[in-house]
CHARMM internal coordinates of N, CA and C (Angstrom, degrees):
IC EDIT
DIST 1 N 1 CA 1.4486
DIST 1 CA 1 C 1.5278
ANGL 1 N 1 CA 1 C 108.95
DIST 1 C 2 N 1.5452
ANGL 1 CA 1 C 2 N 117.27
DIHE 1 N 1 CA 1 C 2 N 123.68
DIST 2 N 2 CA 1.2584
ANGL 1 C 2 N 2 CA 99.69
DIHE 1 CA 1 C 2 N 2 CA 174.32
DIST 2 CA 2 C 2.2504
ANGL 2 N 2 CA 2 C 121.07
DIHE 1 C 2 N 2 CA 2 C -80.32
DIST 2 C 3 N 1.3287
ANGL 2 CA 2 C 3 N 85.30
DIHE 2 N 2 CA 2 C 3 N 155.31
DIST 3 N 3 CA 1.3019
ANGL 2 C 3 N 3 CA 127.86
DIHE 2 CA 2 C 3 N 3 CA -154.85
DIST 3 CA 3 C 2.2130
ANGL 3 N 3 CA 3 C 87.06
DIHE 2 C 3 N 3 CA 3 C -51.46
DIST 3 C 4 N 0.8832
ANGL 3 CA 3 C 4 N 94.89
DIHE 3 N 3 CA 3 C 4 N -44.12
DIST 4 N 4 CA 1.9807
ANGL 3 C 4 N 4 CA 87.92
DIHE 3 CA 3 C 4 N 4 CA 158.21
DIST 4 CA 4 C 1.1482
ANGL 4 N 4 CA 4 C 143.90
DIHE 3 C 4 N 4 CA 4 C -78.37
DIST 4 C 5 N 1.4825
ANGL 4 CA 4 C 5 N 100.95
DIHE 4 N 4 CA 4 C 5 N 10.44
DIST 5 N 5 CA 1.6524
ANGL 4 C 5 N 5 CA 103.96
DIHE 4 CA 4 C 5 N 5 CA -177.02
DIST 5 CA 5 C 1.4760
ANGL 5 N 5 CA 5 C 109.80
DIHE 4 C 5 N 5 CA 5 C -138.85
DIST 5 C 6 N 1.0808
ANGL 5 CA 5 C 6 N 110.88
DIHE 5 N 5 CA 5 C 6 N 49.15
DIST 6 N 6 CA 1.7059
ANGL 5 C 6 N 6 CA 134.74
DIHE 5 CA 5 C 6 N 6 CA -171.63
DIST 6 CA 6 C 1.7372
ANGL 6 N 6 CA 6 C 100.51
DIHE 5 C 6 N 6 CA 6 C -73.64
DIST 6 C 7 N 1.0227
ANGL 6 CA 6 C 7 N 104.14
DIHE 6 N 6 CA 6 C 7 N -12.70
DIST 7 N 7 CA 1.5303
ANGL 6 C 7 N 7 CA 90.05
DIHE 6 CA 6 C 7 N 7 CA 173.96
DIST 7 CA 7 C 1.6893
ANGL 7 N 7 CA 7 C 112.71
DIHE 6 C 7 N 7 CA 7 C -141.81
DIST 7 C 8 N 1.3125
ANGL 7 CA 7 C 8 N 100.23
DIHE 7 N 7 CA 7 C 8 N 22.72
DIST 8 N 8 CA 1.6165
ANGL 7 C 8 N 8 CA 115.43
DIHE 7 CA 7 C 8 N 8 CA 131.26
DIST 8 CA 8 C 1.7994
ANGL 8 N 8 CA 8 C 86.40
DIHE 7 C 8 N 8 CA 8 C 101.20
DIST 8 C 9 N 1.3776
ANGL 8 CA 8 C 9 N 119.90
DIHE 8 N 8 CA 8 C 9 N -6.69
DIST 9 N 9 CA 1.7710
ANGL 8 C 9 N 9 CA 99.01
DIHE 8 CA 8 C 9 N 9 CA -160.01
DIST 9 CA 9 C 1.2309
ANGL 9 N 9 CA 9 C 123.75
DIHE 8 C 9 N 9 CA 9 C -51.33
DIST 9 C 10 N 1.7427
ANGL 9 CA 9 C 10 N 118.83
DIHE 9 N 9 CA 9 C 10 N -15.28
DIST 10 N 10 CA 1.3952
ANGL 9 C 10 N 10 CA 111.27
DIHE 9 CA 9 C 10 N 10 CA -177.67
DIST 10 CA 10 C 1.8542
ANGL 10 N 10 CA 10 C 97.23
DIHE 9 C 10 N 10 CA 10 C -116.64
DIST 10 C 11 N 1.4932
ANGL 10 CA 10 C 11 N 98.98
DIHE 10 N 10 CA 10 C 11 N 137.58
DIST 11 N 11 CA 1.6978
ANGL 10 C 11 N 11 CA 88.79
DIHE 10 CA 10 C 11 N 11 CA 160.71
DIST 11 CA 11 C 1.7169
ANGL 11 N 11 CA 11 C 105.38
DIHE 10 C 11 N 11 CA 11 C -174.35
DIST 11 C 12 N 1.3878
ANGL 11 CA 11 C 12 N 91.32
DIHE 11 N 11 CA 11 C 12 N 170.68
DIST 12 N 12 CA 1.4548
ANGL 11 C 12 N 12 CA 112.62
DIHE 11 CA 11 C 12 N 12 CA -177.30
DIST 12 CA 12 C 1.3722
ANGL 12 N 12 CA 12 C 127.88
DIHE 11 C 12 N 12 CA 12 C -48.19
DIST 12 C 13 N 1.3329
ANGL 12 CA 12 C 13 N 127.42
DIHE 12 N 12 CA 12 C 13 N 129.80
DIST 13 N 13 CA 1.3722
ANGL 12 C 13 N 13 CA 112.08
DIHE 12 CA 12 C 13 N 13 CA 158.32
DIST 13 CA 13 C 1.3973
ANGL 13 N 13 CA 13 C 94.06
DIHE 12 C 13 N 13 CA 13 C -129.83
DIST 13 C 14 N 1.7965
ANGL 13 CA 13 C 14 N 106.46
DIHE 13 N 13 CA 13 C 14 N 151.52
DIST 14 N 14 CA 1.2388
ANGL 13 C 14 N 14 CA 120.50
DIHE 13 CA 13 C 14 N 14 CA 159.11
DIST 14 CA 14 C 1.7522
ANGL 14 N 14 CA 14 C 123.15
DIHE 13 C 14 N 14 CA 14 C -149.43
DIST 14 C 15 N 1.8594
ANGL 14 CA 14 C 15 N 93.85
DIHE 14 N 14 CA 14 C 15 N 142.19
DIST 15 N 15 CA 1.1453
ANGL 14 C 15 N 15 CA 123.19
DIHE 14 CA 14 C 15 N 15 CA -151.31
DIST 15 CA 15 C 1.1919
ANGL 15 N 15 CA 15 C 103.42
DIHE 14 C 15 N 15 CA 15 C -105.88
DIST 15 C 16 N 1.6447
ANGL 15 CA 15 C 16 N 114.13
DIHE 15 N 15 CA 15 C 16 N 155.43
DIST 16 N 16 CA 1.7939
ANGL 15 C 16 N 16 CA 112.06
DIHE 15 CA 15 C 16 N 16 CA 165.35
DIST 16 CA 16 C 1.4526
ANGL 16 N 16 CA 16 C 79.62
DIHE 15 C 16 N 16 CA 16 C -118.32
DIST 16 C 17 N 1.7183
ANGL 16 CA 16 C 17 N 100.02
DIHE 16 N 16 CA 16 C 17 N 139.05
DIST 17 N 17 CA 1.1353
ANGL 16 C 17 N 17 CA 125.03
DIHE 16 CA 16 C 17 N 17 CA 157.57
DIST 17 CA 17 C 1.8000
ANGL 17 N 17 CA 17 C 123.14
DIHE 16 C 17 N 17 CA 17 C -111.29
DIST 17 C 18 N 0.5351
ANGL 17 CA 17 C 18 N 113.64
DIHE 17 N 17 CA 17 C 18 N 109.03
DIST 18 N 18 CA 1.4906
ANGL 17 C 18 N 18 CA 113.38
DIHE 17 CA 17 C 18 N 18 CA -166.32
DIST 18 CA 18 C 1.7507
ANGL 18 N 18 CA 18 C 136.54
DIHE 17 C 18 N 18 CA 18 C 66.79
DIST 18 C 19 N 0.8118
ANGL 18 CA 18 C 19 N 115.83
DIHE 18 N 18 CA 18 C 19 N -162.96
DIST 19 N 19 CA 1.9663
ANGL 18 C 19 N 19 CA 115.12
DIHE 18 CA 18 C 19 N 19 CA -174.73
DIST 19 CA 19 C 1.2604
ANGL 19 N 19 CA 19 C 100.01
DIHE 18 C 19 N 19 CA 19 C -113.42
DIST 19 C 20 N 1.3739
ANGL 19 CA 19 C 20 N 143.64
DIHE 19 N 19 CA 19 C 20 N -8.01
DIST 20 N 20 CA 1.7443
ANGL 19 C 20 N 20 CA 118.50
DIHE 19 CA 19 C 20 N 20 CA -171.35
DIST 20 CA 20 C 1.7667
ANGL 20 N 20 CA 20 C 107.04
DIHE 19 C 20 N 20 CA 20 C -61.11
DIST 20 C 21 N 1.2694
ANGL 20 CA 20 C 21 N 89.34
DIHE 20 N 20 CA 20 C 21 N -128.92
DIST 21 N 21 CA 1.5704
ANGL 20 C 21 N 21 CA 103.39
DIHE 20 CA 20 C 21 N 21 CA -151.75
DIST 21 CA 21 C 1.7696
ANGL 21 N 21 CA 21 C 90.87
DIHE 20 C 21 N 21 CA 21 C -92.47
DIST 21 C 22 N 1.1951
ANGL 21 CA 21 C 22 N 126.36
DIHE 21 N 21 CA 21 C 22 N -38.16
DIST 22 N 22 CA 1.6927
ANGL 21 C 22 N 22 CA 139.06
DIHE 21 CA 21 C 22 N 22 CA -134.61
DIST 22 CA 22 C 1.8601
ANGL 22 N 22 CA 22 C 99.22
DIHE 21 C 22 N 22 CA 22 C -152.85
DIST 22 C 23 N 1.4335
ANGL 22 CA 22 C 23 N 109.87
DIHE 22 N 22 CA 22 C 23 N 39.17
DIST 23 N 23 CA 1.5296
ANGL 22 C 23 N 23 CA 120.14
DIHE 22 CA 22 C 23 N 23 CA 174.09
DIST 23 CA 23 C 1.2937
ANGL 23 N 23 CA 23 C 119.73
DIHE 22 C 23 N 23 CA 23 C -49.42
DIST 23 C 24 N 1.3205
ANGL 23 CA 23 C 24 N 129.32
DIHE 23 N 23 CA 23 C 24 N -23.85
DIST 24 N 24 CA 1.8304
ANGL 23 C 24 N 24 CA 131.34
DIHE 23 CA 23 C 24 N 24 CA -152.98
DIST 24 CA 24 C 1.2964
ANGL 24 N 24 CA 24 C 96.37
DIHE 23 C 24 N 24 CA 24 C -121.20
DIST 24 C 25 N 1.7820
ANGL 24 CA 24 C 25 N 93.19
DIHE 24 N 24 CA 24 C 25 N 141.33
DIST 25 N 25 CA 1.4098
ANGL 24 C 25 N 25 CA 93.42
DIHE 24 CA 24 C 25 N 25 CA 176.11
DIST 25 CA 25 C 1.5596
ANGL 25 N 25 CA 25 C 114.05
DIHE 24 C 25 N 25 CA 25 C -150.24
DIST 25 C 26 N 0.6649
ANGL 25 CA 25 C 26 N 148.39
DIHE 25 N 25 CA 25 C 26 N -176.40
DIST 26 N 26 CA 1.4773
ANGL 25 C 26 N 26 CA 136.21
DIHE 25 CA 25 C 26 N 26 CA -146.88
DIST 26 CA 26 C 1.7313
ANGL 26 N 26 CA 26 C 109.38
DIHE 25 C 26 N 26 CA 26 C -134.49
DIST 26 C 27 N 1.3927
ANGL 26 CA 26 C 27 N 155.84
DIHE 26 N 26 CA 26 C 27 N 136.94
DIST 27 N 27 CA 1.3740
ANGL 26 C 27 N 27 CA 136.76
DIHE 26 CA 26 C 27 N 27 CA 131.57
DIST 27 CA 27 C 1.9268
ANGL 27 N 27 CA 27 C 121.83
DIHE 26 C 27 N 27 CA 27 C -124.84
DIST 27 C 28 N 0.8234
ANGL 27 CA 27 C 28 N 99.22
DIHE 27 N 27 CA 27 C 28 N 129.37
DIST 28 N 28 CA 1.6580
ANGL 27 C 28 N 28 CA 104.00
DIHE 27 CA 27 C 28 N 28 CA 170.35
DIST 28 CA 28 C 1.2827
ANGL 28 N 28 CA 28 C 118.17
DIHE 27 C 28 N 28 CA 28 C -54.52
DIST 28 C 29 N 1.4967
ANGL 28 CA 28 C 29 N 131.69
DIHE 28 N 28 CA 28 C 29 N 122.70
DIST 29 N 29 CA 1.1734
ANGL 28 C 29 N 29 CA 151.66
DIHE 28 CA 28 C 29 N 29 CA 151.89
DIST 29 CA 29 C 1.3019
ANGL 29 N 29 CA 29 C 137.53
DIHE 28 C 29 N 29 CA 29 C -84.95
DIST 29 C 30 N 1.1702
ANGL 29 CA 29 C 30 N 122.33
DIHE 29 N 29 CA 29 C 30 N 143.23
DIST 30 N 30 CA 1.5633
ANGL 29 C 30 N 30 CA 121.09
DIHE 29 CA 29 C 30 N 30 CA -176.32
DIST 30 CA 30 C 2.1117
ANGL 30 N 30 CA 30 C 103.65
DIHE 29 C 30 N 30 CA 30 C -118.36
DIST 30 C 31 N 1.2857
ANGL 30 CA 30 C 31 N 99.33
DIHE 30 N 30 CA 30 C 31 N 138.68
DIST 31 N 31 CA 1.1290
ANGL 30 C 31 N 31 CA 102.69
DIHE 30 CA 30 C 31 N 31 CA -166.12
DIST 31 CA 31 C 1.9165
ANGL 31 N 31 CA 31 C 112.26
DIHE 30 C 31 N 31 CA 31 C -79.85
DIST 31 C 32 N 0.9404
ANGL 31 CA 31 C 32 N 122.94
DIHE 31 N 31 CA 31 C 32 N 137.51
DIST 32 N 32 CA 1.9396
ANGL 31 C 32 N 32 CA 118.12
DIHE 31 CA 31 C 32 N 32 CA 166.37
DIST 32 CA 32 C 1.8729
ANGL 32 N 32 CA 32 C 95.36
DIHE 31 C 32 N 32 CA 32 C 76.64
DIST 32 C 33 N 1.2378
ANGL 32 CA 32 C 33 N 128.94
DIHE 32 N 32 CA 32 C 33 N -28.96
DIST 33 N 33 CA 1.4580
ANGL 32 C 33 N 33 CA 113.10
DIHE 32 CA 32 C 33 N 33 CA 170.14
DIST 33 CA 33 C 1.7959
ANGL 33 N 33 CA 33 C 118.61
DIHE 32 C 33 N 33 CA 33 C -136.13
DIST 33 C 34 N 1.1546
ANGL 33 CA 33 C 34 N 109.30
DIHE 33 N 33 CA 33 C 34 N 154.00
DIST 34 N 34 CA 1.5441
ANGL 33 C 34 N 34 CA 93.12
DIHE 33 CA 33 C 34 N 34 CA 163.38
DIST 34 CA 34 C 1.2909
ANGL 34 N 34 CA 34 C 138.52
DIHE 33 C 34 N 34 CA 34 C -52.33
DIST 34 C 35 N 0.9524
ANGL 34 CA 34 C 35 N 123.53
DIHE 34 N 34 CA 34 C 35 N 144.18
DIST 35 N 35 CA 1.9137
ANGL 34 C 35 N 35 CA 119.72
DIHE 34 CA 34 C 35 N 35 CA 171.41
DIST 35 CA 35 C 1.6524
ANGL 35 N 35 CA 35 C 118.21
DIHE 34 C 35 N 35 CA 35 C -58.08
DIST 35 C 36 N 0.8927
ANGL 35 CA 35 C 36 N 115.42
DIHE 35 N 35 CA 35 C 36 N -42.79
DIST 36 N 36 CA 1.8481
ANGL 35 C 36 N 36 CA 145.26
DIHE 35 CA 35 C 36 N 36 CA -151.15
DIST 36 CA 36 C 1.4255
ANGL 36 N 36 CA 36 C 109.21
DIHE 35 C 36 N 36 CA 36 C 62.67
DIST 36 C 37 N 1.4111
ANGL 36 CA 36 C 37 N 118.30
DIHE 36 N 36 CA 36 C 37 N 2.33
DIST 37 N 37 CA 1.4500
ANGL 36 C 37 N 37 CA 103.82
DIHE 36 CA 36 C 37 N 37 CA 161.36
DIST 37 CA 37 C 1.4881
ANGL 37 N 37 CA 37 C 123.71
DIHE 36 C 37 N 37 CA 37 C -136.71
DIST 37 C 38 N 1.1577
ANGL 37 CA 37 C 38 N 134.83
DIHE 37 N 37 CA 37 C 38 N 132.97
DIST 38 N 38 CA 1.1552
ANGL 37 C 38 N 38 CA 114.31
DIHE 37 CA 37 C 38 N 38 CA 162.48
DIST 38 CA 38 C 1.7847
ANGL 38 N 38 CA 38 C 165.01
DIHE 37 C 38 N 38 CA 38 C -74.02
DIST 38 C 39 N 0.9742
ANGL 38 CA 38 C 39 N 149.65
DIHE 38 N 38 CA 38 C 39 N 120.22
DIST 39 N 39 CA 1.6192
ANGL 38 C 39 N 39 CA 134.38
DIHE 38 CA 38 C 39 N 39 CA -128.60
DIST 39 CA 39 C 1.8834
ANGL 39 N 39 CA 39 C 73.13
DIHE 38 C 39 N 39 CA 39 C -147.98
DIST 39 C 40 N 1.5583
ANGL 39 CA 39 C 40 N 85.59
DIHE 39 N 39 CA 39 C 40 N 107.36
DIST 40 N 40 CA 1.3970
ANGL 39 C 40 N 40 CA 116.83
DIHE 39 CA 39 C 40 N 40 CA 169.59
DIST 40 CA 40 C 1.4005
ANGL 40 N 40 CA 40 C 113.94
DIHE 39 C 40 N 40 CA 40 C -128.98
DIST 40 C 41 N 1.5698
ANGL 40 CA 40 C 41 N 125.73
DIHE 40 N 40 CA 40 C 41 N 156.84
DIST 41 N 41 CA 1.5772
ANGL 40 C 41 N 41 CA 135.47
DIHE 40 CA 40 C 41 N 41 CA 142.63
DIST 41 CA 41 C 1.1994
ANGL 41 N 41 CA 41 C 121.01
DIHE 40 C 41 N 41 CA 41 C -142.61
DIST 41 C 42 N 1.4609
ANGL 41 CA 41 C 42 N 105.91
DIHE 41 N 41 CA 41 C 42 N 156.97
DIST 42 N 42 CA 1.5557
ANGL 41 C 42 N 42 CA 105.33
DIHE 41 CA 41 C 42 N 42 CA -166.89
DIST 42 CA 42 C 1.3871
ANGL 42 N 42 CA 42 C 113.33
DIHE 41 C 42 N 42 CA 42 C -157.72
DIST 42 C 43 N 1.1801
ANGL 42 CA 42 C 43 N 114.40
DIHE 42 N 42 CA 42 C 43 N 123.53
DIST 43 N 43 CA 1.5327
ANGL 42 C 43 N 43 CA 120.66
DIHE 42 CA 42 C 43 N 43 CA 176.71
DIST 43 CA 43 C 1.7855
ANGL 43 N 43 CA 43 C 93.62
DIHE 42 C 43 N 43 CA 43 C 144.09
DIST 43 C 44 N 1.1698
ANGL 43 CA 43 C 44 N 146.48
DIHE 43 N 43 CA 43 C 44 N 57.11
DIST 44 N 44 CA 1.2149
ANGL 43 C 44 N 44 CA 145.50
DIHE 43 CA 43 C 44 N 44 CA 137.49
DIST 44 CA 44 C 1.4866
ANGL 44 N 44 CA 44 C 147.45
DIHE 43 C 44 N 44 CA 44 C -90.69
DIST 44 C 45 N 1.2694
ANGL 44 CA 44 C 45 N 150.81
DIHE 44 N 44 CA 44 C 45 N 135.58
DIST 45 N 45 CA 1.2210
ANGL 44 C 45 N 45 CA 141.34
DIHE 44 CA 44 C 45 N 45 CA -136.20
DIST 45 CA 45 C 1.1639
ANGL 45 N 45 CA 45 C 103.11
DIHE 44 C 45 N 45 CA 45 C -104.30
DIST 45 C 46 N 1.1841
ANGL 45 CA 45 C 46 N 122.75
DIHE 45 N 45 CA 45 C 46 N -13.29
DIST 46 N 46 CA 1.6586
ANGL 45 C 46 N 46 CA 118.90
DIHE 45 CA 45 C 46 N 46 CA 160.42
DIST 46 CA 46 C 1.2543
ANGL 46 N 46 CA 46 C 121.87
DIHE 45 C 46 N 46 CA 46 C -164.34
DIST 46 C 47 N 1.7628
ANGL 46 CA 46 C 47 N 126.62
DIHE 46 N 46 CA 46 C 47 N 173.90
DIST 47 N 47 CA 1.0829
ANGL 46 C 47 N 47 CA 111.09
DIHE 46 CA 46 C 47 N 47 CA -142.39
DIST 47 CA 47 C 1.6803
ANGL 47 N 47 CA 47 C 97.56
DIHE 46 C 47 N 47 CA 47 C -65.45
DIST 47 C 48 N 1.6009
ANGL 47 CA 47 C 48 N 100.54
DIHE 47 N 47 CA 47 C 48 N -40.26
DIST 48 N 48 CA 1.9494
ANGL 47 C 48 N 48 CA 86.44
DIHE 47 CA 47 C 48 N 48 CA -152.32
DIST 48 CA 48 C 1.6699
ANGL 48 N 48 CA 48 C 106.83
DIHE 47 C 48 N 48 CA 48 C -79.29
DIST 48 C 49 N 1.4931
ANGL 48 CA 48 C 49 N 127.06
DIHE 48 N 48 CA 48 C 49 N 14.00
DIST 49 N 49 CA 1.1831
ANGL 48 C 49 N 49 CA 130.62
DIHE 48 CA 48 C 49 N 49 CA 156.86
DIST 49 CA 49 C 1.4900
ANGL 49 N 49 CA 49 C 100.70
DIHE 48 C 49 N 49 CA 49 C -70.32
DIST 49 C 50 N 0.9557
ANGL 49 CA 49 C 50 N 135.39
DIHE 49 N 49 CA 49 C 50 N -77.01
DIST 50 N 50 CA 1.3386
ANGL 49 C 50 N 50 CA 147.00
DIHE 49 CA 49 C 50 N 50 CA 152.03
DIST 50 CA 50 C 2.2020
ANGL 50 N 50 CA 50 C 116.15
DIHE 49 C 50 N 50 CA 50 C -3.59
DIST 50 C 51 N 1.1215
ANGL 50 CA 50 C 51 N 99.32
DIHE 50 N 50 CA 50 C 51 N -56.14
DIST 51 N 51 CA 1.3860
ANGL 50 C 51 N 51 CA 115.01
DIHE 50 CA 50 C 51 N 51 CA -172.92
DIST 51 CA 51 C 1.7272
ANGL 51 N 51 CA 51 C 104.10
DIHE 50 C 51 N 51 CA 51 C -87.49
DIST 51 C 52 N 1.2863
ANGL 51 CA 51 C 52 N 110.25
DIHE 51 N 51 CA 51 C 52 N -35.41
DIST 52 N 52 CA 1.7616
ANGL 51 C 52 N 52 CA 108.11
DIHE 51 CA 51 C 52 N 52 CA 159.82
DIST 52 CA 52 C 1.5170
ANGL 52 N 52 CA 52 C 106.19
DIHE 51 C 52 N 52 CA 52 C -54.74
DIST 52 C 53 N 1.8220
ANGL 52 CA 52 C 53 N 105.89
DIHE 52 N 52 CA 52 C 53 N -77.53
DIST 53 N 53 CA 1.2281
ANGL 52 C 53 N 53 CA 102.82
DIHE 52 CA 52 C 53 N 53 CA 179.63
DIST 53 CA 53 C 1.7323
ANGL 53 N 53 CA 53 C 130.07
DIHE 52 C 53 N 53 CA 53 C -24.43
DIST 53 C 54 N 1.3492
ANGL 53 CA 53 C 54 N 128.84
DIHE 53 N 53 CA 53 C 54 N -44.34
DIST 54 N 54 CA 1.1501
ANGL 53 C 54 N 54 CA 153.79
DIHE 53 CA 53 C 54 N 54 CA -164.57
DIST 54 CA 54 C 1.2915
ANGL 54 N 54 CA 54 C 109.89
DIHE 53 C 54 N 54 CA 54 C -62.92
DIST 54 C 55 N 1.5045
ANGL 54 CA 54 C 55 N 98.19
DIHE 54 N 54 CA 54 C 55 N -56.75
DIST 55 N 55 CA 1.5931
ANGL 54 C 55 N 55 CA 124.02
DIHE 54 CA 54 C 55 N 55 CA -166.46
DIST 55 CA 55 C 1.5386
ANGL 55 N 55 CA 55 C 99.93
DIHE 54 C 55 N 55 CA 55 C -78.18
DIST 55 C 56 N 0.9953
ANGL 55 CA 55 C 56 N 119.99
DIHE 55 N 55 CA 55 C 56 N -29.13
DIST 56 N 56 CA 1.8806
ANGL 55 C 56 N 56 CA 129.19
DIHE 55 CA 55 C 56 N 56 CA 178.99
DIST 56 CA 56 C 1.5116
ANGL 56 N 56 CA 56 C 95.22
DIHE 55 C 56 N 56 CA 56 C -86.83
DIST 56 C 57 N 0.8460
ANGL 56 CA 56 C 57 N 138.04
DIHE 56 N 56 CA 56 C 57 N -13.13
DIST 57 N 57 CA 1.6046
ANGL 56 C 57 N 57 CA 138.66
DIHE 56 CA 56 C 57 N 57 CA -175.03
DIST 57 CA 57 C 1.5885
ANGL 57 N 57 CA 57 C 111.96
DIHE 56 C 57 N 57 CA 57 C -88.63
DIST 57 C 58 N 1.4764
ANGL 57 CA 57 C 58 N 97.50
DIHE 57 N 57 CA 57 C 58 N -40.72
DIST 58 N 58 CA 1.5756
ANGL 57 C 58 N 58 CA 124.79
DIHE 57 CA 57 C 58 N 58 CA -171.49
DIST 58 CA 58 C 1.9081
ANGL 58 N 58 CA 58 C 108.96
DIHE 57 C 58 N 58 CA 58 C -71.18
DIST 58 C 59 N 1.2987
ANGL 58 CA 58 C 59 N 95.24
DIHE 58 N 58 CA 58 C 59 N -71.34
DIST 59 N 59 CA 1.3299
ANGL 58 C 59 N 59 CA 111.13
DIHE 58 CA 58 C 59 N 59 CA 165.48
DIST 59 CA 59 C 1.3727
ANGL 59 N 59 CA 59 C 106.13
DIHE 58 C 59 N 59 CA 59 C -38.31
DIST 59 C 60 N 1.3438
ANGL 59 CA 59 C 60 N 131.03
DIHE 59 N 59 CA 59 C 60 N -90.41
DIST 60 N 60 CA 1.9798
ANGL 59 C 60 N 60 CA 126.60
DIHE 59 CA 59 C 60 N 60 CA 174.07
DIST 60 CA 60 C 1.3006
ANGL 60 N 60 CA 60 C 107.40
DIHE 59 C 60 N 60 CA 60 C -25.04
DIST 60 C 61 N 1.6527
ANGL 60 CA 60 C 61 N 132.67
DIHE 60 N 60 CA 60 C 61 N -56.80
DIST 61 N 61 CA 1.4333
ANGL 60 C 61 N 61 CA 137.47
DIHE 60 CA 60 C 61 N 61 CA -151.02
DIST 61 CA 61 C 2.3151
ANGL 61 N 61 CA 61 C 88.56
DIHE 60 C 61 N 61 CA 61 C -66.64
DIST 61 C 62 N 1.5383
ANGL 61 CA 61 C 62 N 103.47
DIHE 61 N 61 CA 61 C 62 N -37.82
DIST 62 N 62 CA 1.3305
ANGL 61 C 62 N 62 CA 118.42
DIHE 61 CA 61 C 62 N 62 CA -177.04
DIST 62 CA 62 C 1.2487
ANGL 62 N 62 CA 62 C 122.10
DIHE 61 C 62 N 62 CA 62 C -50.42
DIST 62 C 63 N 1.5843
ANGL 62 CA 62 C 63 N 101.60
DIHE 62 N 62 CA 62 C 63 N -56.29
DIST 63 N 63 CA 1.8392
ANGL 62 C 63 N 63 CA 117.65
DIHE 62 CA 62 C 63 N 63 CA -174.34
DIST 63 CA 63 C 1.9814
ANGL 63 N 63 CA 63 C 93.62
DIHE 62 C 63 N 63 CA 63 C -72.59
DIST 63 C 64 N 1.3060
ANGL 63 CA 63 C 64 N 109.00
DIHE 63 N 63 CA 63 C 64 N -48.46
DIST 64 N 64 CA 2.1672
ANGL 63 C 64 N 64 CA 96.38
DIHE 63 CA 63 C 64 N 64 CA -166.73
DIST 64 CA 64 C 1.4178
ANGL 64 N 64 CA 64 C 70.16
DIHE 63 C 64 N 64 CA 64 C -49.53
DIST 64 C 65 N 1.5722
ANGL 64 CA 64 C 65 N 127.85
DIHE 64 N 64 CA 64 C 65 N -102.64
DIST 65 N 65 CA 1.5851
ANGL 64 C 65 N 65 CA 141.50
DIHE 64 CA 64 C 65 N 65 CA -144.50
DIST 65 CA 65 C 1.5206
ANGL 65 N 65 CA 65 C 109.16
DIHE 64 C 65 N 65 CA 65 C -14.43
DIST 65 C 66 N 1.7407
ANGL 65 CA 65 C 66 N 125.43
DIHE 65 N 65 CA 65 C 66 N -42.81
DIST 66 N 66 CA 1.1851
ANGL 65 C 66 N 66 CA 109.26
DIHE 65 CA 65 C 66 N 66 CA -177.94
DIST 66 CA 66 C 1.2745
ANGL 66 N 66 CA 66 C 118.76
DIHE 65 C 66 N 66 CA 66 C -96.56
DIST 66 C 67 N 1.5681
ANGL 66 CA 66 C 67 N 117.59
DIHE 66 N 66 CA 66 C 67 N -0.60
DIST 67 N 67 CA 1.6999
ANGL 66 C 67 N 67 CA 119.65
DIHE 66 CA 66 C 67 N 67 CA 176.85
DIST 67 CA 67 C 1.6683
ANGL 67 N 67 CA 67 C 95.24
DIHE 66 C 67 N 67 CA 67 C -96.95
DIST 67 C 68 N 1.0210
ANGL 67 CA 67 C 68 N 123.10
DIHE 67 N 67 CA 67 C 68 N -1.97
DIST 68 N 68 CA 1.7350
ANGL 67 C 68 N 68 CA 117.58
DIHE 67 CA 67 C 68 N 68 CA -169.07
DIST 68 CA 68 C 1.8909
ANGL 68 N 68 CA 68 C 89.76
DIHE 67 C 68 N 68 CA 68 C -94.76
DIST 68 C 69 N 1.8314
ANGL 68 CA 68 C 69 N 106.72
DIHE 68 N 68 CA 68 C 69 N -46.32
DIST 69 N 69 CA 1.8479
ANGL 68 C 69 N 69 CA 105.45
DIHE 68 CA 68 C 69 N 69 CA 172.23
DIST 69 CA 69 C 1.3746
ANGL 69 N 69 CA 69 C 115.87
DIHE 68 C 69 N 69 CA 69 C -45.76
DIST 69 C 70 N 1.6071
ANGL 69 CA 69 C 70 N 104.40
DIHE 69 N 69 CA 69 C 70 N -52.07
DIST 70 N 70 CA 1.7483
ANGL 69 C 70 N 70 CA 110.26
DIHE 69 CA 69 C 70 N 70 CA -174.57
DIST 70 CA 70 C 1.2345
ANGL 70 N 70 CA 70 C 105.32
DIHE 69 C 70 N 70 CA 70 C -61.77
DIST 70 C 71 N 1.5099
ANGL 70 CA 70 C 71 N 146.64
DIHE 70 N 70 CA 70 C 71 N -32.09
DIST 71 N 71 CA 1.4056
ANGL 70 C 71 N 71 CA 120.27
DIHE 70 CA 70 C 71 N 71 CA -164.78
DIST 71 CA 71 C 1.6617
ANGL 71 N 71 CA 71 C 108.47
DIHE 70 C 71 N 71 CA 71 C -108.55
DIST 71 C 72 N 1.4864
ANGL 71 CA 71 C 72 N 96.11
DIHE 71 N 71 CA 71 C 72 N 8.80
DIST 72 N 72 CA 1.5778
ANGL 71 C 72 N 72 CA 87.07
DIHE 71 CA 71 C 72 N 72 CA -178.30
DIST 72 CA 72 C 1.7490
ANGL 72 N 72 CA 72 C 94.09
DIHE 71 C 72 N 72 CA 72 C -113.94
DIST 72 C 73 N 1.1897
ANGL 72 CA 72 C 73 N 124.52
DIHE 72 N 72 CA 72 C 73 N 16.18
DIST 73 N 73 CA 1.7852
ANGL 72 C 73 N 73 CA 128.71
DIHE 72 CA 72 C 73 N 73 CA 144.34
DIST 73 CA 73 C 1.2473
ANGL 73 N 73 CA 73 C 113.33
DIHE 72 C 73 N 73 CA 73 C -46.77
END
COOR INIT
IC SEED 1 N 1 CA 1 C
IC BUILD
């Protein structure tokens, strides 16, 4: 878990959408408000390909968000 989200407000969900080959797909959530954007992927063969992906998405989306706070101090 990265080291900024100790009390969980942003996190993963992942979905199967359909039967092909690459059904699951992943988007980041923010807890009690909207994001205004969304940070999705899609095309994985199962969930915890999907739920890695997510969690590696989350973490990056984590580190810009807290170097974008520090330089706008």
């Amino acid at each position: 878990m990265h080291p900024d989200n100790r009390n969980r407000t942003y996190f993963v969900v992942v979905m199967r959408r359909g039967d092909g080959d690459s059904p699951f797909c992943w988007k980041i959530q923010r807890r009690r408000e909207a994001m205004g954007v969304k940070i999705s992927g899609t095309g994985y063969r199962s969930y915890r390909a999907a739920y890695d992906a997510g969690n590696e998405a989350l973490d990056k989306f984590l580190d810009d968000l807290s170097r974008e706070n520090r330089t706008s101090c």
